[in-house]
N, C-alpha and C positions, 0 to 999 in steps of 0.2 A: 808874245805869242805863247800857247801852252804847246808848242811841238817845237823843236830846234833839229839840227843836222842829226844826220845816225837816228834817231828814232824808228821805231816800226811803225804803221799807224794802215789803218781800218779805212778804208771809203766807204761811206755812210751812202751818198745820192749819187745821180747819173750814171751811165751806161756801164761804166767800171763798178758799183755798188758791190759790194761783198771784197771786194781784192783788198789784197794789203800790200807792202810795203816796204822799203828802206826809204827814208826821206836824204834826197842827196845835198836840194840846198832849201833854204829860205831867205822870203824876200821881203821881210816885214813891212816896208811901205808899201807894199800892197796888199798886206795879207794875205801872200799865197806862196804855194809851196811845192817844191818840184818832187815829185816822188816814183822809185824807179819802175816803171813797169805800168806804171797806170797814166789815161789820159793822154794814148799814144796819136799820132798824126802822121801824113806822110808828107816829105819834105821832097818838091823836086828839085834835083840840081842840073845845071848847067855844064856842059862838056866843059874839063879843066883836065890837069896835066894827072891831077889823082883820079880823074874820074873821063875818061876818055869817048866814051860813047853817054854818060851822064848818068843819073843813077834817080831813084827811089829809095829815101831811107825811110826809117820809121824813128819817131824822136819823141823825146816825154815833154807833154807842157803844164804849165803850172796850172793846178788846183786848189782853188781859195778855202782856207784854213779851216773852216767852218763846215765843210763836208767833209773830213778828215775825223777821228779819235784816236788816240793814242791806246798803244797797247802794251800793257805793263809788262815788264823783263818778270819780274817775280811770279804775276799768278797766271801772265799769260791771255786777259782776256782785255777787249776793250773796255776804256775808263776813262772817267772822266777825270780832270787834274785837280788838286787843291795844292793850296801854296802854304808853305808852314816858315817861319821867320827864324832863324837859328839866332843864339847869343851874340855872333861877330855881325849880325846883320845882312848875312846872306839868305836871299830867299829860293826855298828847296821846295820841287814839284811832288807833291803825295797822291799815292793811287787814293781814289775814292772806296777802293772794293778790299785789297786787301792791308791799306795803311801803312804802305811802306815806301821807301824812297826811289823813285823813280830812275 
């Protein structure tokens, strides 16, 4: 996947479009991605010992990877990723806009 944990990243489509981000987790076998603050729903619960008369919370749910961009630390703007191969054979994410390491 071109997004992993801690990244910042952009929603592209649906009702959250234009928001961004902190990505908290990823769930590669489904390609999708939880991200804080967007894609929120309300969760009801059940009278319990924490929650005495029951409660409404609001919770993040995952977002498939592909309405997501990533937004580069350096220049600050959304981008798309490229992958560059280092000597020891680790593969490093490169912004597309200002070519630097992600």
């Amino acid at each position: 996947m071109h997004i992993h944990k801690g990244d910042t990243v952009k929603v592209l489509t649906g009702d959250d479009r234009g928001k961004s981000g902190k990505v908290l987790k990823c769930l590669p076998e489904a390609e999708k991605v939880l991200v804080q603050g967007v894609n929120l729903v309300w969760k009801h619960l059940k009278r319990s010992a924490d929650y005495p008369h029951g409660a409404r919370i609001q919770k993040e749910t995952p977002v498939h990877s592909s309405k997501l961009m990533l937004i580069c630390a350096n220049c600050n703007k959304p981008t798309r990723v490229n992958y560059q191969v280092s000597a020891e054979g680790k593969k490093n994410r490169i912004c597309k806009k200002c070519k630097q390491a992600v």
